[in-house]
N, C-alpha and C positions, 0 to 999 in steps of 0.2 A: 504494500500500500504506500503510495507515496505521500512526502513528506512534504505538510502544507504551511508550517511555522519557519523556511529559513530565510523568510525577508533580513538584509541588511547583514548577512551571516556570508562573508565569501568561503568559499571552497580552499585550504592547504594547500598551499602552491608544491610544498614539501611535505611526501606523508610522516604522521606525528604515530611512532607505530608502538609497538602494546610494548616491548621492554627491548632494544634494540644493544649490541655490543657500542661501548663508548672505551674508544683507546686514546690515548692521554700522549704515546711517543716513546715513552720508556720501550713499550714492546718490541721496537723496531731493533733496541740496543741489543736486546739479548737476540734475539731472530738473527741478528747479521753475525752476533757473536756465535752463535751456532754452526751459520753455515759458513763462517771464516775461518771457522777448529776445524772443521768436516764432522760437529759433533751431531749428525742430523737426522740418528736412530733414536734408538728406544733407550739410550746409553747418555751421560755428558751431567756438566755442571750446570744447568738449569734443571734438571728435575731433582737431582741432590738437594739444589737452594729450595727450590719451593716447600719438595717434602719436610725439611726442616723448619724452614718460615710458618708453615701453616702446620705441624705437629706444635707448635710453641706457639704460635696465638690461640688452636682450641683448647689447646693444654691436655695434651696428649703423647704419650711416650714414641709413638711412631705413625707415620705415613704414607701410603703407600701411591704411589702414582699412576693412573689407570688411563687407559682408549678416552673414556665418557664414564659419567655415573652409572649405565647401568652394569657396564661391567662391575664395578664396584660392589655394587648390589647383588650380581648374579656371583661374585665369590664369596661373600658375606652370608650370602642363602647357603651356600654350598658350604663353607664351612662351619657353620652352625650345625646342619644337615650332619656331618661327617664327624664334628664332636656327638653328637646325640648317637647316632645308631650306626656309625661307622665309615670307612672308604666303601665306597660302592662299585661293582664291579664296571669295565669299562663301558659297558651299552646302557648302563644304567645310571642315573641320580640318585643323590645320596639322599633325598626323600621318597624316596619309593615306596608306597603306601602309607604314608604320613601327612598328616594335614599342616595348615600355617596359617594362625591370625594374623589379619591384613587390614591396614586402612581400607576403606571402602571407598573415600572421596579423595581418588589421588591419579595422578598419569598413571599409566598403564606398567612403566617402569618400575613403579615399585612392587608390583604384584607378579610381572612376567615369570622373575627367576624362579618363581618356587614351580613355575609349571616347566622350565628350562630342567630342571631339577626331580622332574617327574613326581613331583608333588601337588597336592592340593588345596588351593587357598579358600578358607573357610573367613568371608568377610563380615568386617565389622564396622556398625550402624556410626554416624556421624553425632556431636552435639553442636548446638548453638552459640556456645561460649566461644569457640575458639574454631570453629568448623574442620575440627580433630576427629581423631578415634574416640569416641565416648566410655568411660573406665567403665559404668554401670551394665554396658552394652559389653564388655569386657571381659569382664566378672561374670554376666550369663553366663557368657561363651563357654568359661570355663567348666561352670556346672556344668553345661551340656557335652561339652570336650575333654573331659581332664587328662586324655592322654594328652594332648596337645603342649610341644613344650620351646617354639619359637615363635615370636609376636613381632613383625612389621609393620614401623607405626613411621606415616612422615608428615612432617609441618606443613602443614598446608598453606603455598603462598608466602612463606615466610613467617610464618606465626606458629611460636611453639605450640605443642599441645599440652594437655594436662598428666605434665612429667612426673611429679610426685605420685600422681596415685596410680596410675600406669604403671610406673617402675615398684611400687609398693605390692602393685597384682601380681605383675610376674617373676615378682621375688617369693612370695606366697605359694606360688604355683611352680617354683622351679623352671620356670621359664627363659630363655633366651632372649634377650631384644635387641632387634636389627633395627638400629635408627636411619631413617632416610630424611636426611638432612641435606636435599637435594636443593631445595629451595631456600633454606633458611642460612647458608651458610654467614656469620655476621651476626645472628639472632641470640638471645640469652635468655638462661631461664634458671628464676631461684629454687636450687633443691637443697633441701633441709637448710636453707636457714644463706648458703653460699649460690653465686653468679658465674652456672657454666655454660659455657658455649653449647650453641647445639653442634652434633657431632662427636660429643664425648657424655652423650646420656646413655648411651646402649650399650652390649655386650661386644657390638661391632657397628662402626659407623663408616657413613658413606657422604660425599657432597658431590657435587658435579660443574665444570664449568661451560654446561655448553654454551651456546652463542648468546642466548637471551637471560642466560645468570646477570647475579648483584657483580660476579669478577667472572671472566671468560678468558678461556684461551682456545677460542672457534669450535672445542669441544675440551676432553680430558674430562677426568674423573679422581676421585681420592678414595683409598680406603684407609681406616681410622682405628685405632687401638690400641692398648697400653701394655698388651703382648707384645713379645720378640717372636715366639713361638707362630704365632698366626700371620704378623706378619710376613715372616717367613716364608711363611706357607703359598698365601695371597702373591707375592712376589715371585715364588718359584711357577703356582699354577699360573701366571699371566705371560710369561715366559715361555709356555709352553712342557711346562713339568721336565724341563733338563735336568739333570745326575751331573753331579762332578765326574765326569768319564771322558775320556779324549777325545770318546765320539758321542755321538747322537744318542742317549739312552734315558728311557721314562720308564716309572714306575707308575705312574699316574698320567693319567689321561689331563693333558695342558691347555692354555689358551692363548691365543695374539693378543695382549689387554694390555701390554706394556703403554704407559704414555708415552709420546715421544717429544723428543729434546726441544723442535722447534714449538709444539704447542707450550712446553715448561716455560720456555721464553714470552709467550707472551703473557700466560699466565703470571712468570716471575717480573715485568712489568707493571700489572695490572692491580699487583696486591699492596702496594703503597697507597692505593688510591681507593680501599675497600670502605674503610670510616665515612668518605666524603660521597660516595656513591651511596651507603646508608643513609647520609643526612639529605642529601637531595632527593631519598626517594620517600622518608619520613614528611620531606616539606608538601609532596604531594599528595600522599594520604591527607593529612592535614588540611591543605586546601582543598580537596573534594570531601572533607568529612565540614569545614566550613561551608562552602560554597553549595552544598546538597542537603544544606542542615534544613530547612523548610520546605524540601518535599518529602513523600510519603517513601523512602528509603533508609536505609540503613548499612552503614561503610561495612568492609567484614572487621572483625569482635577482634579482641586479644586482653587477655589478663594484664591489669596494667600494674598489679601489686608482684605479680609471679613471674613476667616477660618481659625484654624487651623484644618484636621482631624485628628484622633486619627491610618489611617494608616493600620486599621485591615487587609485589603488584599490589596496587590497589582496585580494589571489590568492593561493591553493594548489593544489596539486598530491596529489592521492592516489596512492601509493603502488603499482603496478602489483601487486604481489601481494597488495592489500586492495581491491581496485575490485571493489565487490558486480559482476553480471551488470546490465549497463546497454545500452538501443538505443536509437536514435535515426530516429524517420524524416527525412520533410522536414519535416514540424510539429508532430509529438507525438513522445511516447518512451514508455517501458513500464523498469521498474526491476524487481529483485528484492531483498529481503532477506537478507542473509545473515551471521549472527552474526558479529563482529569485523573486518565490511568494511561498505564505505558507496560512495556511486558521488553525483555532482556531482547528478544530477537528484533524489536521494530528501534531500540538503542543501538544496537551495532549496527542495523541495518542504515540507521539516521548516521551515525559516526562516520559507517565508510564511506560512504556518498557526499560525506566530507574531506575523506581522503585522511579520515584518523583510525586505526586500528583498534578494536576492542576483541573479545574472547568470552565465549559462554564459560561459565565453571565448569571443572570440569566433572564430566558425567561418571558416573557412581560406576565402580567396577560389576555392582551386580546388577545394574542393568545392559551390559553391554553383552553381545550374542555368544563373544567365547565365553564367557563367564555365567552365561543365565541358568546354568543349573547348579550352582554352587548352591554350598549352604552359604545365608544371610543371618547375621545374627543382631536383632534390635532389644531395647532393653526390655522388650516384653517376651523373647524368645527367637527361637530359629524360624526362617521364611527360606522357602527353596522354591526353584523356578519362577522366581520373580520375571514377567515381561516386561521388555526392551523397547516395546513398539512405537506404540505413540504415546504422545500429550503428557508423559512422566508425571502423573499427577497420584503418585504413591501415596501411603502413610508416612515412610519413614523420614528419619530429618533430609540422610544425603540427596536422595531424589528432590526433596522439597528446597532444597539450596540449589540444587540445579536447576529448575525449573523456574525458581525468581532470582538469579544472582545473575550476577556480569560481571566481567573482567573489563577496569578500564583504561583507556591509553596512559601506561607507568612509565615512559620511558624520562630518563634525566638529563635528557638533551632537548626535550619539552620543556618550552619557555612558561613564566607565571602567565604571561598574555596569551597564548595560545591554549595554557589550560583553563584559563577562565571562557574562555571563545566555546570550547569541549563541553563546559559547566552549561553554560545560556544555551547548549546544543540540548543537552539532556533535559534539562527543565523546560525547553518546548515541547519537548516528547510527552512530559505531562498535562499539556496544554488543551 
């Protein structure tokens, strides 16, 4: 439906896009220094510095340097996997008939590994505080699972989740937790009383820098831990599980995950300028939690006595009694108009036609089609074969954040004037 409120509104001459790489020039130094040494593998003095730079700012005894985050994850899965019920043989993953709690309202990345892994991700229900894992919905799960003994939980957006009682459950439970601190890398959270990084909340942690991170280096990944032992491990299987032997020899089945030197490079540019990429992206929250404060919306949430997040996208919520008539299939959707309501698809759809990037939330693993027969765990119990189809207009919270939220243009190379232009864009939407 076209948009009848943008008198006096010009079009972006340059598009303003939803969180875009901002390089500063340091990256160039190390990048030339790379391919000046011939240091231009998986090998060299930029991934040394980084992994060191970035184990001492999450404060963490080692780091490991990977392809992209999800490799990270997909070792992380696997070695949890492999302390619990052992090496698995080579056709097979080290979850092989084994289930794994999972965020529910998260890329697709944090869930793939355990089915890389030949496992089962048994997902878990979102809350409204922080549009996390919900502990309550957690704590079912467990009733209903107690063999279950690894938990995949990541910050949504950059906003911790609710770390204390999470990690309180699956301490309870003998459980394992693989933080995916893919988005939050920068973010904090008080546990018992001290101010740690995310990244060093779980039994193994993971960040990632790909293009549209808080720091990038055009991809690369971290894996996180206060083990030497696992490290190890992570570093030998990303390598391709080589033996000390003159030749070629595995005992274990390996991977290509190694980072490589020139992405370290620009990574190892990029992370002096992590603090100030934090606060230009906090000035934006701010300003659309200002600038959006009188209509029927709400920014997304974070614990402001327990967190800080580190801000990477700013998100709202519309207001359940102003969400125009909105559906959704599996890959289109259909809106209606309707005077002093507005619905997430006819916001992006107004945005881009401005030439500014926006993003729905993203969509709940259990409703997407490889996943629709998993078990679902909300805090009123298990739900299985939830449908995918249309108009996501579920009970549960995650479906219900996706169905009213939006991702809005966060990037830090957006001027204050061009996001106020975005603000007056959205609030004719309500019009």
């Amino acid at each position: 439906m076209a948009f009848k409120n943008g008198t006096g509104i010009k079009k972006f001459e340059k598009r303003i896009w939803l969180s875009s790489p901002t390089m500063h020039g340091e990256e160039q130094r190390w990048v030339d220094e790379a391919i000046r040494t011939n240091w231009v593998s998986t090998v060299g003095e930029n991934i040394n510095v980084v992994e060191n730079q970035i184990a001492e700012y999450i404060g963490v005894k080692y780091a490991v340097g990977l392809s992209c985050g999800t490799s990270a994850l997909h070792l992380a899965t696997k070695l949890a996997g492999e302390k619990l019920y052992g090496q698995a043989r080579p056709h097979e993953g080290t979850l092989k008939g084994h289930r794994v709690f999972c965020s529910d309202c998260t890329f697709a990345a944090s869930v793939n590994p355990i089915a890389y892994e030949d496992g089962e991700a048994v997902f878990i229900d979102t809350e409204y505080d922080t549009w996390n894992m919900d502990p309550q919905a957690l704590e079912k799960a467990f009733e209903m699972f107690p063999d279950i003994k690894i938990v995949v939980l990541a910050h949504l957006y950059g906003t911790p989740g609710k770390m204390q009682k999470i990690k309180e459950i699956c301490d309870a439970h003998n459980a394992l937790l693989i933080e995916d601190a893919a988005e939050s890398f920068g973010a904090k959270y008080c546990l018992n009383g001290t101010w740690v990084e995310t990244g060093a909340l779980g039994s193994c942690n993971c960040i990632s820098f790909n293009g549209n991170k808080i720091i990038t280096g055009s991809a690369g990944g971290m894996f996180l831990t206060d083990s030497k032992e696992d490290a190890d491990k992570v570093r030998k299987w990303s390598t391709q599980s080589r033996e000390a032997a003159p030749w070629y020899q595995h005992k274990e089945i390996g991977y290509n995950y190694r980072m490589s030197n020139i992405i370290a490079g620009v990574i190892r540019g990029q992370l002096a300028y992590l603090e100030e990429h934090i606060a230009q992206k906090r000035a934006i929250w701010e300003r659309y939690e200002k600038g959006l404060a009188d209509l029927p919306v709400k920014m997304n949430p974070w614990d402001r006595e327990k967190s800080v997040p580190n801000f990477w996208l700013s998100c709202c919520i519309i207001d359940k009694d102003a969400m125009a008539p909105m559906e959704r299939g599996a890959c289109d959707y259909r809106y209606e108009k309707v005077t002093g309501k507005s619905s997430p698809q006819e916001i992006l759809e107004v945005l881009s036609s401005f030439n500014a990037e926006g993003r729905p939330i993203w969509k709940p693993m259990h409703m997407q089609p490889s996943y629709s027969i998993n078990s679902f765990v909300t805090v009123e119990g298990i739900r299985k074969g939830i449908s995918n189809s249309i108009d996501s207009n579920g009970t549960d919270i995650g479906s219900d954040i996706f169905r009213r939220g939006v991702c809005l243009p966060s990037d830090n190379k957006m001027t204050p004037e061009q996001q106020e232009i975005i603000i007056e864009i959205i609030r004719r939407c309500f019009e």
